[in-house]
C-alpha positions in Angstrom: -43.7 -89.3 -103.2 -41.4 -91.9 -102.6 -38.0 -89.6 -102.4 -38.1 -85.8 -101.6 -34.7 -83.7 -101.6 -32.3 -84.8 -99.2 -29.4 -83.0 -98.1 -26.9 -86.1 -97.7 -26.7 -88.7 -100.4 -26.9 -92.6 -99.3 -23.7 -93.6 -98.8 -19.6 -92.3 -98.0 -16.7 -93.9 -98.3 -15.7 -96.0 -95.8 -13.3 -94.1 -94.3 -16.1 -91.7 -93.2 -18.4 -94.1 -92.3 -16.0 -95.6 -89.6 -18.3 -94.9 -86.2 -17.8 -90.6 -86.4 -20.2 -88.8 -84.8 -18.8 -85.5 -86.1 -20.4 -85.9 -89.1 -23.5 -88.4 -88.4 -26.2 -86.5 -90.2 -24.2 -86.5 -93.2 -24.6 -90.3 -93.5 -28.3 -90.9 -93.3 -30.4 -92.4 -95.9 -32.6 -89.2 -97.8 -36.1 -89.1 -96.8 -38.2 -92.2 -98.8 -40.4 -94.2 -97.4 -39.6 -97.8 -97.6 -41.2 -100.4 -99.7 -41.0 -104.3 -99.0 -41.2 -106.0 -102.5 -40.0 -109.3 -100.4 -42.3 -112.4 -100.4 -43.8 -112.3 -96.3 -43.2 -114.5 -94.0 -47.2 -117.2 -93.3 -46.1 -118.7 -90.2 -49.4 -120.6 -89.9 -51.4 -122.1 -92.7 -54.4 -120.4 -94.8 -56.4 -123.1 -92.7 -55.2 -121.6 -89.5 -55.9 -118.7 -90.2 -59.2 -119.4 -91.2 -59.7 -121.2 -87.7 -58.7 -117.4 -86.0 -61.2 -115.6 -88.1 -63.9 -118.0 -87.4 -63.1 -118.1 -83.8 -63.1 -114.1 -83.7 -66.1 -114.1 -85.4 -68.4 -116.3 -82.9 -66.7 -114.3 -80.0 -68.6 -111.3 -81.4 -71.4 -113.3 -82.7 -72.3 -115.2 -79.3 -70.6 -113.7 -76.7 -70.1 -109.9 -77.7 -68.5 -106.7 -76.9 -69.2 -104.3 -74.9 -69.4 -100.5 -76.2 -69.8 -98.1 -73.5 -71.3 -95.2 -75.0 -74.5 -94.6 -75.9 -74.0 -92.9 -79.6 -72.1 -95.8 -80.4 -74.3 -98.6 -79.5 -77.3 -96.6 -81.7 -74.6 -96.5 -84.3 -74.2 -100.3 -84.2 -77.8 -100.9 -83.9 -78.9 -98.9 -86.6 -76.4 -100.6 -88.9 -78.0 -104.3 -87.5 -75.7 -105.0 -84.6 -77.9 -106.4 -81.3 -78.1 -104.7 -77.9 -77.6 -107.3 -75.9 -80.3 -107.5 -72.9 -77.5 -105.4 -70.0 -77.9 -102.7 -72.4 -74.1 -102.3 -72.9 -72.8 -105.5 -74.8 -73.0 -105.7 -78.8 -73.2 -108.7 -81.1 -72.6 -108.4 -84.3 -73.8 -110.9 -87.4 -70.3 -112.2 -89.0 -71.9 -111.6 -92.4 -73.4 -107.8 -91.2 -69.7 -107.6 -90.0 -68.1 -108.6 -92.8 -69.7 -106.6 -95.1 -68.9 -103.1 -92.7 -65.0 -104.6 -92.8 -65.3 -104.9 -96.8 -65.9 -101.4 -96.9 -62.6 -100.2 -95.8 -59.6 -98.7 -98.1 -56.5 -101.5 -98.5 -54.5 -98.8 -98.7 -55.0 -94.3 -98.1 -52.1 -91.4 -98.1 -52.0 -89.3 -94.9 -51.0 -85.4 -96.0 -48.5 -83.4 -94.5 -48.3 -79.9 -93.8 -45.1 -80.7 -96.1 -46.8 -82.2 -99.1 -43.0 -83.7 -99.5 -43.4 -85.9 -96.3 -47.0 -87.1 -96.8 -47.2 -91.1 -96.3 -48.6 -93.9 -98.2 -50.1 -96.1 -95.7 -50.8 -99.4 -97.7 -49.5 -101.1 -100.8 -46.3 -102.8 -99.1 -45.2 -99.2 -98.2 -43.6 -98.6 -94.9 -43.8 -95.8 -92.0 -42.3 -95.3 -88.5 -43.5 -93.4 -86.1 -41.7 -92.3 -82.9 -42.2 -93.9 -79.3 -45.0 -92.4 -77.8 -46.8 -92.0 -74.3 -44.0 -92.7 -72.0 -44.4 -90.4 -68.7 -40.3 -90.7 -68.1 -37.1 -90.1 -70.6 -33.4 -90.3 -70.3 -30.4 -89.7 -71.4 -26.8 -90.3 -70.6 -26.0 -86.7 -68.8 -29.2 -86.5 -66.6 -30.2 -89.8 -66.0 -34.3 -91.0 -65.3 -36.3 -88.2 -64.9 -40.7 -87.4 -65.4 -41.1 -85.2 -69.2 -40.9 -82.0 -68.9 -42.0 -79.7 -71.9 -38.7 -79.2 -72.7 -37.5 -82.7 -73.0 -41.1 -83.2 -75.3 -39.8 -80.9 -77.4 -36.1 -81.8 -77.4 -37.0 -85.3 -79.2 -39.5 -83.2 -81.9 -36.9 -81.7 -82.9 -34.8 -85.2 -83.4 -37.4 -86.4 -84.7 -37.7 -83.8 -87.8 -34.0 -84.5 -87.9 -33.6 -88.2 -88.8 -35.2 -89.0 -92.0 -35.7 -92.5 -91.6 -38.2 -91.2 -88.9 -41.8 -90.3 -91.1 -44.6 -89.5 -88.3 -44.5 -87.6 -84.6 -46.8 -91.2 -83.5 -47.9 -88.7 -80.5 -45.9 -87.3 -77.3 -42.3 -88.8 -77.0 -42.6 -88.3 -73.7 -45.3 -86.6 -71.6 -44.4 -83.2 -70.7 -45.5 -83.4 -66.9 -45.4 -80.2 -65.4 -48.4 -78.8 -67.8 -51.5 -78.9 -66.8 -53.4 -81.8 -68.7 -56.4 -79.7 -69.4 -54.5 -77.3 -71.4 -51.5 -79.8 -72.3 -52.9 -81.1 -75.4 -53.0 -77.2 -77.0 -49.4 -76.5 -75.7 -48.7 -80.2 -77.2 -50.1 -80.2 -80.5 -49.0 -76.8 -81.1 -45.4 -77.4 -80.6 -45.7 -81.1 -82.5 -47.1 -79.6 -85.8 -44.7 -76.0 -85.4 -41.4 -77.8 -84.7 -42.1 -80.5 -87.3 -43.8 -80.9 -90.8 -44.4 -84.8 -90.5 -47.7 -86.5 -90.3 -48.6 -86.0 -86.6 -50.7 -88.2 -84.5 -54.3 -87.1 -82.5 -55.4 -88.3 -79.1 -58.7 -89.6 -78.3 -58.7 -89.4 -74.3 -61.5 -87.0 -74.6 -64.2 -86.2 -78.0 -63.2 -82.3 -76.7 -59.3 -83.0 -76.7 -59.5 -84.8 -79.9 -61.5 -81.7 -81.8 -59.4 -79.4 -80.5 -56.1 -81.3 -81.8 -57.8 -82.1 -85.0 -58.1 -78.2 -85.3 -54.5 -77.2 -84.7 -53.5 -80.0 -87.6 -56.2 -78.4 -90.1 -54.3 -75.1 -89.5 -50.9 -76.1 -89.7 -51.8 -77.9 -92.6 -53.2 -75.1 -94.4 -57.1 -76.9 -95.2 -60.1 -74.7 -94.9 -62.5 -75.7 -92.1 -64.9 -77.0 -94.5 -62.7 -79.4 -96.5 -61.5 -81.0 -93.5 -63.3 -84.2 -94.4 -61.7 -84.5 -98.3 -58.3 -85.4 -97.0 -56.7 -87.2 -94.5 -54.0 -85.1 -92.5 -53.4 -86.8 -89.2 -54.4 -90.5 -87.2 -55.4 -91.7 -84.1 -54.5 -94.9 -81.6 -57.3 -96.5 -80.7 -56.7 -98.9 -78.0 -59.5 -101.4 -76.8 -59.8 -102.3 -72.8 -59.5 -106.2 -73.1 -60.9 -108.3 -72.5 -63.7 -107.4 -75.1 -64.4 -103.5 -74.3 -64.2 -100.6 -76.1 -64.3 -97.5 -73.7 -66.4 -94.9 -74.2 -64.0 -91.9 -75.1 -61.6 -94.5 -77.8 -64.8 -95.7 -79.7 -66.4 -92.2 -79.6 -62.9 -91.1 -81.0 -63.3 -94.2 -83.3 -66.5 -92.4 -84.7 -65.4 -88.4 -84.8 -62.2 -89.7 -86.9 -64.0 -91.7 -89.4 -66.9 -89.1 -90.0 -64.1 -86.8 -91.1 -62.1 -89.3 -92.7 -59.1 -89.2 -90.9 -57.3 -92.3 -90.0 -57.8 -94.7 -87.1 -55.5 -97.5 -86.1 -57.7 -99.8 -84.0 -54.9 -101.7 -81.4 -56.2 -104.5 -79.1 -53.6 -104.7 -75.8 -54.0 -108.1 -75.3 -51.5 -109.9 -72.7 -51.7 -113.1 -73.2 -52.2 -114.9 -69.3 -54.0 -111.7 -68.2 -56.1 -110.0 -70.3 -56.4 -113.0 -73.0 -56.2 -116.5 -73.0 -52.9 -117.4 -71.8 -52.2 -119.4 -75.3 -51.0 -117.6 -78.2 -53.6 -118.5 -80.7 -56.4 -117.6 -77.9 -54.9 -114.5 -76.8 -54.9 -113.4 -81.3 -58.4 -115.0 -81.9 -59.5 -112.6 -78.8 -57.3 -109.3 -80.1 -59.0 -110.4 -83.9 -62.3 -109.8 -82.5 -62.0 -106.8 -80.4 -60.2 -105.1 -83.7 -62.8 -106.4 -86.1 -65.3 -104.5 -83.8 -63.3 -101.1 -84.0 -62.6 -101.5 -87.5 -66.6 -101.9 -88.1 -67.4 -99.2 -86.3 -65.1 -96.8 -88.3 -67.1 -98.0 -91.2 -70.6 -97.6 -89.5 -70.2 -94.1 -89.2 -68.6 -93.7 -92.9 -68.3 -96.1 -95.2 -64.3 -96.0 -96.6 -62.9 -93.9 -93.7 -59.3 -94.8 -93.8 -58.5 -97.5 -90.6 -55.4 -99.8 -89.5 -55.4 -103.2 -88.5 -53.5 -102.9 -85.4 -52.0 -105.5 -83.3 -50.1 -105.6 -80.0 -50.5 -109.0 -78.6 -47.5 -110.3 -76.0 -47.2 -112.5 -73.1 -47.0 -111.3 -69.2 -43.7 -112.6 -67.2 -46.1 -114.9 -65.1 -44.2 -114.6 -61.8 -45.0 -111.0 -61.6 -47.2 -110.0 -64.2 -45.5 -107.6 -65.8 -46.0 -107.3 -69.8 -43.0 -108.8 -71.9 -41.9 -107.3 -74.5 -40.0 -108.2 -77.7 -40.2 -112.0 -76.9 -40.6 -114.9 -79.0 -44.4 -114.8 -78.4 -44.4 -111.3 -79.4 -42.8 -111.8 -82.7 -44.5 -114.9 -83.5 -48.1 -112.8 -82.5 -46.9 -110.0 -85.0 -46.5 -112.4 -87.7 -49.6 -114.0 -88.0 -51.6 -110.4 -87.1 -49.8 -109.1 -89.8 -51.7 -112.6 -91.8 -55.0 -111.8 -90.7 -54.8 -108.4 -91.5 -53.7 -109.9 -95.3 -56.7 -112.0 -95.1 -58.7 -108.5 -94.7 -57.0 -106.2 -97.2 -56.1 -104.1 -94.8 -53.0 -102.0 -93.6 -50.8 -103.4 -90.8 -49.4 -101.8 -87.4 -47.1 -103.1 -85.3 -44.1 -101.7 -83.1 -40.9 -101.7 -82.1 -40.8 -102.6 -78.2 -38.6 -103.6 -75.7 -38.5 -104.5 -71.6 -35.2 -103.3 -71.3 -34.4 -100.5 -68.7 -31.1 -99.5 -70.3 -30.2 -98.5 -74.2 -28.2 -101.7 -73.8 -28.2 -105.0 -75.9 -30.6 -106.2 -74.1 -32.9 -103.2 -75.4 -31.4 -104.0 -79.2 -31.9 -107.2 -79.0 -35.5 -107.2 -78.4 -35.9 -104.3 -80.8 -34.2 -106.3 -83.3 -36.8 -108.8 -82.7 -40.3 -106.9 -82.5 -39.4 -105.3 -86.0 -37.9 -108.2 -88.0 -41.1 -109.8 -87.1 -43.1 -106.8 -87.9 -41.4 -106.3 -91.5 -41.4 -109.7 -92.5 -44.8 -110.0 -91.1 -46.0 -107.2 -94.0 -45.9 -104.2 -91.4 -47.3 -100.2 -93.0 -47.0 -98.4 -89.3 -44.5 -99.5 -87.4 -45.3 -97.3 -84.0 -42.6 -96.6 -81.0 -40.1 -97.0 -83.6 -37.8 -94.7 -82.1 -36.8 -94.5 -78.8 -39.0 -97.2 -76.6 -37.4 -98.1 -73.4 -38.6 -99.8 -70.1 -41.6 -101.5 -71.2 -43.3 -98.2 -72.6 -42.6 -96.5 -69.3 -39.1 -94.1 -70.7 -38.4 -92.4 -73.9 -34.5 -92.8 -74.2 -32.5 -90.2 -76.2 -29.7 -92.3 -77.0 -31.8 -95.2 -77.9 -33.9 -93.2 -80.6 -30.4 -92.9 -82.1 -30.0 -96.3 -81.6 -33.2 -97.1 -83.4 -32.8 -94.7 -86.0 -30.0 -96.7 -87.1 -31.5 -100.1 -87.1 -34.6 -98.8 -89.3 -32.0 -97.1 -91.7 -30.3 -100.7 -92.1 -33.9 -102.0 -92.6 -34.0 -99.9 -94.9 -31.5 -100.2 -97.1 -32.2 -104.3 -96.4 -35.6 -103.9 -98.4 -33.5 -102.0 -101.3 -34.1 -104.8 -104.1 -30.4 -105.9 -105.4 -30.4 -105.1 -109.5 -28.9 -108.3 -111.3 -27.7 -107.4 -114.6 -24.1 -107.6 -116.3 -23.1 -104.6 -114.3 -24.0 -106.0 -110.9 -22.4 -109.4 -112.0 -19.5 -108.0 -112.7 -18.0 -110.7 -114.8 -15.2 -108.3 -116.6 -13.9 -107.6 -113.2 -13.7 -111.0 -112.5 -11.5 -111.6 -115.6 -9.5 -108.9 -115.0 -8.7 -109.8 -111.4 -8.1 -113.2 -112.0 -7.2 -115.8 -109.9 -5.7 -114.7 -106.4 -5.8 -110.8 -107.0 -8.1 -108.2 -105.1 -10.5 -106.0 -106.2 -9.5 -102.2 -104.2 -7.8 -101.0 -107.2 -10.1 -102.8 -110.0 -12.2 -99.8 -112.5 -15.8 -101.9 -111.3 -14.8 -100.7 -107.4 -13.6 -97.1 -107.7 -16.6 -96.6 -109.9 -18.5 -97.6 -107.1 -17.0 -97.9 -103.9 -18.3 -94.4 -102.4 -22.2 -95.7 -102.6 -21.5 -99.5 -102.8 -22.4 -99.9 -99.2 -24.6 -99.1 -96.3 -22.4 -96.8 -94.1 -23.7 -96.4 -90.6 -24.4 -93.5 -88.9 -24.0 -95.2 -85.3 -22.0 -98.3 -85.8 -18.1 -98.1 -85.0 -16.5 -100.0 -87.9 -12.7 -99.2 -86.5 -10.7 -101.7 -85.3 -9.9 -102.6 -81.5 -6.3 -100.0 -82.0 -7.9 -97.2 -83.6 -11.1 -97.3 -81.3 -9.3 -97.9 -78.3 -6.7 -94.7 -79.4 -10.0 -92.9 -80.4 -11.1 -93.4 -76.0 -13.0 -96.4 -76.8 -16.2 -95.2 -76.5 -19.4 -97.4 -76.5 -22.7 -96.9 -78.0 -24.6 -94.8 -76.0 -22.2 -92.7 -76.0 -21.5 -91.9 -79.4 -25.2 -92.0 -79.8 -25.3 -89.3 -76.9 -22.9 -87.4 -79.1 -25.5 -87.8 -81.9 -28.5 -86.5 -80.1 -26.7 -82.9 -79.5 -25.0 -82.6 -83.2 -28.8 -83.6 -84.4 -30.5 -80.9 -81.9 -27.6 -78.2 -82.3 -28.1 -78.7 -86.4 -31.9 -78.3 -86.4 -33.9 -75.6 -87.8 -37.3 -75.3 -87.6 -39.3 -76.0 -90.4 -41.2 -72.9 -92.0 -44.9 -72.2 -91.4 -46.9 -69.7 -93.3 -47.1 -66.5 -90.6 -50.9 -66.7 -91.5 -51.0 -69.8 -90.2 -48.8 -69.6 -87.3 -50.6 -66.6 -86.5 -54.2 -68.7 -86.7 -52.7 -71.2 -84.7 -51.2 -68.9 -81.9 -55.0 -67.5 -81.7 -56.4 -70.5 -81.4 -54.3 -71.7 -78.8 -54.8 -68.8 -76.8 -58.6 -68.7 -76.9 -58.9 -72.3 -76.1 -56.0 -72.2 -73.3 -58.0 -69.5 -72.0 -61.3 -71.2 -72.1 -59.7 -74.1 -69.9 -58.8 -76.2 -72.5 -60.2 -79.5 -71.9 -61.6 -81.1 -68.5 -59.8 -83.8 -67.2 -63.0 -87.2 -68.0 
């Protein structure tokens, strides 16, 4: 599962791989998903950590969480959790808790409608998703602008393009102008025709989330009644910090886990506003409030497939506005990324940035959020394509942008081989002292695949750039997008199922779809 066909090998000369954008696609990585065999990076000690879990563990244990919905709080009950006297908090025993956490797989696979881009999520593999939920996109010919279903669909079909992309993490960018009742059907439906990656369900509403869970069982091909055998699809689960979990996420928390699909439980804790305004405070607090979700998965079954997720970062405290990719961040990421070690558990983070342009300032940050998320033993690494402004824009050119960072990642976490061939001592010889190596048997034997060759970066010099118009990135990653849309054909569906799925659609659409909560 680790490599399925790929139309362009790793790898071209160098005089292709010189900044083109005429041949872009040609130069991406085949579809794998990346695995980090590198040692991780334990910022803080085995005794610091222990002082987070014990700190978590007495928030739940003394002060509590409240769960506001009724099934869920009999749910907790019944497995020995205590209603606290208001009727809505929860506290749970650390060694009731524990032994609910215990239960849950280190490590699952998520099916595809394409068996061939199914995911490992787990066992040091890697996945990234695309940016999801932002109400605005652009791009370099129309500017800032609200989703339309048009633009939704304009980055699914990038999205199937780029290979180093594995799951549609939910809606690159809302498309606006439909009504939300009915948006989810018109949504989904699109997400799982246009693409044949893992897609992602929402949980806004239990109604919303059945009926999406529905158009993924159909797509995929799996009878109604073996729905709970495999796991085809995932869910985002945020909690409301500090220390809530809403009624429709940990509802959505239990549906997914009854029919063992996947839930990634992500505290959104800010550290000065909706955490302790210290780091360590700030994670002990997002610790607890995902041990909670992660217990509750298990409450209602026992091994249901759930992610440790974690998305702890400071406010800028003159206005406070979330920061994103800061120091703070990264540091957060990396000891998340211990605690959920110290669990067995899989690891989400993302890629994030408070930039309002695909400039440096937006790579930069990037850079930052997902060295510190790799290092830091990341499996999902959501919005890890085209994030902009804080989680408010999608950005065309800088889902190109991101595409090529991840591909150098991943080629980074490509273990070197060290044998006689890779040490190339008969070359050495044979040059000898003050030659070069361009003409030497060990380089044309290997020059075509001997290095990463970008599919974004300009590798010219300042002459031949400057000849070329001198174009800058978000241009050429501009130039990207359309070659990438105007190549993309739509992955096949079975006309039984597109036919099922079309019905359904229909009959739901006409029903009303979904109230608004």
């Amino acid at each position: 599962m680790d490599e399925a066909p790929a139309t362009a090998k790793h790898g071209r000369s160098e005089r292709r791989a010189r900044g083109r954008t005429d041949r872009a696609l040609d130069r991406q990585m085949p579809w794998r998903q990346p695995v980090n065999s590198y040692p991780l990076l334990d910022i803080l000690s085995a005794d610091a950590v222990e002082a987070i879990h014990t700190a978590s563990l007495d928030i739940l244990e003394r002060i509590g969480i409240s769960v506001l919905s009724d099934s869920v709080r009999e749910l907790c009950r019944r497995h020995d959790a205590e209603i606290m006297p208001d009727g809505v908090r929860v506290r749970f025993d650390r060694a009731m808790l524990m032994a609910a956490i215990a239960t849950a797989p280190p490590a699952f696979t998520v099916r595809a409608r394409n068996p061939a881009r199914s995911l490992r999520i787990g066992d040091r593999h890697l996945a990234f998703a695309t940016v999801s939920g932002p109400p605005n996109c652009s791009d370099a010919a129309g500017g800032r602008r609200g989703g339309t279903m048009r633009d939704y669909e304009k980055f699914l079909r990038l999205a199937q393009m780029f290979n180093v992309v594995h799951t549609i993490g939910g809606y690159p960018v809302e498309p606006l102008e439909v009504p939300v009742p009915v948006r989810h059907l018109q949504a989904m439906s699109s997400m799982v025709r246009l693409t044949d990656k893992v897609p992602r369900v929402y949980c806004h509403t239990p109604q919303r989330a059945r009926d999406a869970l529905e158009i993924i069982r159909i797509a995929a091909g799996v009878p109604a009644e073996d729905l709970d055998k495999q796991t085809i699809t995932y869910a985002h689960i945020n909690t409301n910090s500090p220390l809530q979990l809403d009624k429709a996420m940990v509802e959505g928390i239990a549906l997914m886990a009854k029919l063992n699909q996947a839930t990634v439980i992500t505290p959104f804790t800010l550290a000065g506003a909706m955490a302790p305004v210290t780091l360590i405070g700030a994670i002990a607090q997002q610790n607890a409030e995902a041990l909670a979700g992660i217990a509750v998965s298990q409450f209602s079954r026992p091994g249901a497939p759930v992610v440790y997720g974690a998305f702890t970062t400071n406010v800028n405290m003159k206005s406070g506005a979330p920061a994103f990719g800061t120091p703070e961040y990264a540091k957060a990421a990396l000891i998340s990324g211990q605690l959920a070690r110290r669990y067995r558990l899989p690891f989400r983070s993302s890629n994030i940035n408070t930039a309002n342009a695909p400039d440096a300032q937006s790579a930069y940050e990037g850079m930052m959020s997902t060295w510190s998320a790799i290092t830091g033993g990341v499996n999902l690494l959501h919005h890890a394509a085209g994030w902009l402004e804080g989680g408010l824009c999608a950005s065309f050119e800088k889902f190109v942008m991101d595409a090529e960072m991840l591909q150098m990642f991943a080629s980074f976490l490509q273990p070197e081989t060290v044998d006689a061939e890779s040490l190339g001592l008969d070359a050495i010889e044979e040059v000898g002292p003050g030659g070069h190596f361009f003409a030497s048997p060990h380089t044309l034997a290997r020059y075509e695949t001997a290095f990463y060759a970008p599919l974004l970066s300009d590798w010219r010099t300042y002459g031949n750039w400057q000849a070329a118009g001198g174009g800058d990135i978000v241009q050429r990653a501009a130039g990207i997008v359309e070659q990438a849309v105007a190549a993309y054909e739509e992955p096949a569906l079975e006309p039984a199922r597109a036919e099922e799925l079309a019905a359904f659609v229909a009959r739901r659409t006409e029903a009303g779809g979904a109230p608004v909560n």
